[in-house]
N, C-alpha and C positions, 0 to 999 in steps of 0.2 A: 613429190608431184613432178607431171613430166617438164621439161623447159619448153620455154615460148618465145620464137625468136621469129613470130611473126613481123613484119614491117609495116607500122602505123602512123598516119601522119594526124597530129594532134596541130589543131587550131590556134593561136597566138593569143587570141582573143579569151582562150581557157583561162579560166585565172582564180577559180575560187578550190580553196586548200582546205580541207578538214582540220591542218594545224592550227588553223585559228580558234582559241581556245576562251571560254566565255569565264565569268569571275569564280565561278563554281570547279571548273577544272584547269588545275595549272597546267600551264604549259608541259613542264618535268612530266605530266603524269597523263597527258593527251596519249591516247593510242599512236596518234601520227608522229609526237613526239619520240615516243619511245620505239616504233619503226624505223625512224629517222636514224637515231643513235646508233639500232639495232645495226644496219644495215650496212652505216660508216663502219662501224668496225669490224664487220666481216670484209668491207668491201677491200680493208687493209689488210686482213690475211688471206686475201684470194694466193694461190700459187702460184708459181712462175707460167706454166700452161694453160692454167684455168684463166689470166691476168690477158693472155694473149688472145684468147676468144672473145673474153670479154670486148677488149678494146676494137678487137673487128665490128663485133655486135654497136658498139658503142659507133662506133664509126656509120656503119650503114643506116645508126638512127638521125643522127646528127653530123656528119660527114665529119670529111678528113681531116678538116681545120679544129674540130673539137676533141677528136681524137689526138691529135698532134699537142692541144694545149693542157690536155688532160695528162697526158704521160708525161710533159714538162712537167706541170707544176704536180706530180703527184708525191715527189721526196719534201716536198713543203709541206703540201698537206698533212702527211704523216708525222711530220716531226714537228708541228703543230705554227710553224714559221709564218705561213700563209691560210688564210681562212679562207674556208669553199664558198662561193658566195650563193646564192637559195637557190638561181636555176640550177648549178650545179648538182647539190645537195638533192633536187627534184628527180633531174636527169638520173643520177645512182640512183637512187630508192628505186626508181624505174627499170634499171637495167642490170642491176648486181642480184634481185631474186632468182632468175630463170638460173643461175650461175652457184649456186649454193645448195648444200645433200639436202636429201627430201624431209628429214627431221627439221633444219636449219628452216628449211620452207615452215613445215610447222607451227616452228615455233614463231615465226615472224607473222603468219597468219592469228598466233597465239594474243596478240595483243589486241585483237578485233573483242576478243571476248569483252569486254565491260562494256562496250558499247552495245554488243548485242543483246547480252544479258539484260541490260535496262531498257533498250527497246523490245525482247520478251515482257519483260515486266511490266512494262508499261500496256500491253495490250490484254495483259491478265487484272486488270483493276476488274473488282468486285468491290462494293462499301457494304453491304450483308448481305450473307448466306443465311437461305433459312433451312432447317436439320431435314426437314424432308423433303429439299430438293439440292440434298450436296451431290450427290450422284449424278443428277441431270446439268448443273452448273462445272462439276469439273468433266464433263463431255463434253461439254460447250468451249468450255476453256481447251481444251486437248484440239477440239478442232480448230480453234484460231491460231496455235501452235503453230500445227500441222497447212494450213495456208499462210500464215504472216510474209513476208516480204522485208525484207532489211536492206540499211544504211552502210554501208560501207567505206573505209576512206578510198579517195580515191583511187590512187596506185594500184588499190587490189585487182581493181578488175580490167588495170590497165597491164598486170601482170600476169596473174595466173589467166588461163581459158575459163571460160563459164563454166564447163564443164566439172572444174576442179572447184569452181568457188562455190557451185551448188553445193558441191559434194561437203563442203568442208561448212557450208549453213543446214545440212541436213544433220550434222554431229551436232549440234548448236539445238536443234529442231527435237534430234535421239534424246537430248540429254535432257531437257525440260519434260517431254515429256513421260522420260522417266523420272524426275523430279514429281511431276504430280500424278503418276502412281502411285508413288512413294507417299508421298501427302494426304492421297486421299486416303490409303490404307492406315496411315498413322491418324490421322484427325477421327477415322468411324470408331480405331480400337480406343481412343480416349474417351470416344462421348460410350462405347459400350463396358469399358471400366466402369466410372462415374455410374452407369446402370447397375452395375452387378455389386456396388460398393454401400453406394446410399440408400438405397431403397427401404434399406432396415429400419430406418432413425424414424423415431415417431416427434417428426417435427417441417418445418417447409424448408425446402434446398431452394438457391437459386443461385444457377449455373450460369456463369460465361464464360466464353469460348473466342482465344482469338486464334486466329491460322496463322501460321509462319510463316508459310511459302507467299498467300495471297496477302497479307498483314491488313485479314478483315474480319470480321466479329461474326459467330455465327447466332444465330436467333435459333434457339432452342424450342420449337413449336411443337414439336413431337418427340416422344423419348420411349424405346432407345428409335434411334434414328432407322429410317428402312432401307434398302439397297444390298447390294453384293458386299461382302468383305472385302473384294479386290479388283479393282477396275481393269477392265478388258478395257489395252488400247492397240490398234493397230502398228507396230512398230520395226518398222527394218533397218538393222545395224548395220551402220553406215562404213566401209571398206576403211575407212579413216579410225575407226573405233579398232577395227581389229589387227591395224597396221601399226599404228601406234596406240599400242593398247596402255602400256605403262605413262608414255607422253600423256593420254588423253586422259586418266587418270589423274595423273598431277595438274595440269595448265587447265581443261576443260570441266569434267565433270566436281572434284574438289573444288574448284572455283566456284561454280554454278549452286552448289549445293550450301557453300560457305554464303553467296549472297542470297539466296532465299534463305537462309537461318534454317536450314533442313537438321542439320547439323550442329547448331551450336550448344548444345549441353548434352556430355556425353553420356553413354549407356548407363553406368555406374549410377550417376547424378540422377537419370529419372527414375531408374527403379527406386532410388530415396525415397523421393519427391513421393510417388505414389506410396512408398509404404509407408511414407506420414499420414496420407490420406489415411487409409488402413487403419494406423492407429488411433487417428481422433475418432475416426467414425466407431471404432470398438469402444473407447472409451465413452462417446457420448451414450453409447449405447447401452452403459452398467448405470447409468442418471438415474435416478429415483423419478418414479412419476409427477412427483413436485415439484421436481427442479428444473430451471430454467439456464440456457444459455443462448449465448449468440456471437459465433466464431465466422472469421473470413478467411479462408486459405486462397495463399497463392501459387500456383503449383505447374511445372513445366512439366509437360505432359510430350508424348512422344512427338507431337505433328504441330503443338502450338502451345499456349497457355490458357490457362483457368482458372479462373477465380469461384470460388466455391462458398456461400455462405450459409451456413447450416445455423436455422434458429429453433427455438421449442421454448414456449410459454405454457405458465401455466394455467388453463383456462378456468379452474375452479377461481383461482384469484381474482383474476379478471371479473367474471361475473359476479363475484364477490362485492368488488368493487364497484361495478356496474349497478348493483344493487343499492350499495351504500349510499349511490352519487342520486339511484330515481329518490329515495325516502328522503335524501334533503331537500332535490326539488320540491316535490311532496307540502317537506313543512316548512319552505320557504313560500310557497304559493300560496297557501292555505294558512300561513302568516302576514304574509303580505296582504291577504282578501280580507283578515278580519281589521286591520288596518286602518285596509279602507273603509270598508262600510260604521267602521266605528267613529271617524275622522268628516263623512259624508252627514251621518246620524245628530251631531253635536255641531254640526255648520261649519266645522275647520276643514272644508273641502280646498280652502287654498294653500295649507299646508302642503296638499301632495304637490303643488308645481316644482315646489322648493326642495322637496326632499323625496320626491319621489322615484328619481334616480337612483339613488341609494338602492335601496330593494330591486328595482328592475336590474342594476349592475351585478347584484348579486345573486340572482336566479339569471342571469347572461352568462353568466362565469361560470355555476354547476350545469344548465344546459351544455354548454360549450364541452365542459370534461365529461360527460354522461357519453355526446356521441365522439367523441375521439376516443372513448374505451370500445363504444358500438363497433366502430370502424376498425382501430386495431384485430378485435376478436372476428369481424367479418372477414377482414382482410388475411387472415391468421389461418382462417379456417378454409378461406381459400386458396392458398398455396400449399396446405397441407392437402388437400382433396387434387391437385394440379402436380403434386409433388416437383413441381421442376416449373420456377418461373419463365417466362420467355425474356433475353438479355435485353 
């Protein structure tokens, strides 16, 4: 990046630091922090040349007198005798960037990344997708990418020109939302597996689905899912991607992909994963008609995870069952009714206050299991007809 040895006069009254670090981020691991460090220890391998501009530049920001006391106390500094004290430590962070190779820039803009990255992420909350609008949802998300507006510590933009700091949020901007290219291509090829694998099983699937990148559960409303296989997004590579292509690679893009979990189980690992699916689903598949299971896989799928539950009852039993449960009703009512009228007949109608609970309890109880078999079998035959519950 070019240097910047514009002359700016900053207010006294300035006083609020990004260093200030809340219970959630240590200090050690603040962006401003690890700038700060960054910075000191380049500021001590500056070279005898590079050492001398600087302190002019240093000079013309802060005049002669800090210049004069800077180049005293700098064998202190270094040999750690005397501590810099924070305007100090300010003033460098300020003035040692413009002075440092355009990689070293880089990488010093390099630590902005987790601050951006979670302010990206934070403007990609979704709490559900639903499958037949993942297509128009990560559009939506692409173009809030594509306008967002970021935080910065401060120094940046008291160092580099705008020009360079767009430049270097439009990499930041490149990289998401190739990220959710990425994503949405992996999350359709999962729910269109899950299509071409289950469909066979003569029993009810119910599919859930969470996203990586957006860490939000998709609602399964339609199956397979409708849209492009691969999302068209507007995208221009940003001069910084192709300048430091291998830099941007390690510091940027592998970071960004590491925190949306893009990445985190590798190639090897999901083709497992799916060819388990694969195998249970063969397997359930050789089941005799009679036979009944009820299995839950959990399974990392290319763009997120899925939970898969594969059941198959047997409905002859059931109804079977269903049967057994009306004919007790049956001759528990029609038990019950000679009971009474026998008990009414003979004048001991007050026997039933006392004990007529009894019988009522026990035509409550076969009612009760008659439709809880009802409802299983309803419920049972609707998900097999729906083949794919929604999550």
């Amino acid at each position: 990046m070019t240097s910047y040895y514009g002359r700016r006069w900053y207010p006294r009254r300035r006083r609020y630091y990004s260093h200030q670090t809340t219970g959630d981020t240590p200090r050690s691991t603040s962006p401003y922090w690890k700038s700060l460090q960054f910075v000191r220890a380049e500021f001590f391998r500056l070279g005898p040349f590079t050492f001398e501009r600087f302190s002019d530049f240093y000079a013309g920001k802060y005049g002669s007198g800090a210049k004069q006391y800077m180049r005293r106390t700098f064998p202190q500094w270094q040999s750690g005798a005397t501590k810099m004290a924070g305007q100090t430590e300010r003033r460098i962070l300020e003035c040692v960037p413009p002075f440092l190779p355009k990689d070293k820039q880089f990488e010093l803009l390099s630590f902005q990344v987790p601050s951006v990255i979670h302010q990206q992420k934070s403007g990609l909350k979704a709490s559900r997708i639903k499958a037949s609008e993942i297509e128009t949802t990560y559009r939506q998300l692409a173009a809030t990418v594509s306008e967002h507006e970021y935080n910065l510590d401060w120094f940046v933009n008291a160092v580099f020109p705008a020009k360079e700091v767009t430049e270097f949020l439009n990499v930041f901007k490149f990289t998401m939302l190739d990220c959710l290219r990425l994503s949405y291509a992996q999350v359709r090829q999962d729910l269109m597996l899950m299509h071409d694998m289950l469909p066979g099983l003569d029993g009810s699937i119910h599919l859930a689905y969470k996203i990586a990148l957006l860490d939000c559960p998709v609602e399964v409303d339609v199956y397979p899912p409708p849209g492009a296989a691969q999302l068209a997004i507007a995208m221009s590579e940003p001069s910084l991607v192709t300048q430091f292509r291998d830099r941007y690679r390690t510091i940027l893009l592998d970071h960004a992909l590491a925190q949306c979990k893009a990445e985190a189980v590798g190639h090897v690992n999901r083709q497992v994963a799916l060819a388990d699916v694969e195998s249970v689903v063969a397997q359930l598949q050789r089941t005799s008609s009679d036979q009944e299971y009820d299995t839950t896989l959990e399974v990392q799928g290319h763009g997120g995870t899925l939970t898969i539950r594969l059941q198959k009852k047997n409905l002859l039993r059931l109804r079977y069952a269903i049967a057994q449960q009306t004919m007790k009703l049956l001759f528990a009512l029609g038990l019950t009714g000679v009971a009474v009228v026998f008990l009414c007949i003979k004048g001991l109608w007050p026997i039933l206050i006392y004990v007529g609970i009894i019988p009522l309890g026990i035509i409550g109880s076969i009612w009760g299991k008659l439709q809880e078999l009802k409802s299983e079998v309803t419920e049972y035959e609707r998900k097999r007809a729906t083949r794919l519950a929604a999550s």
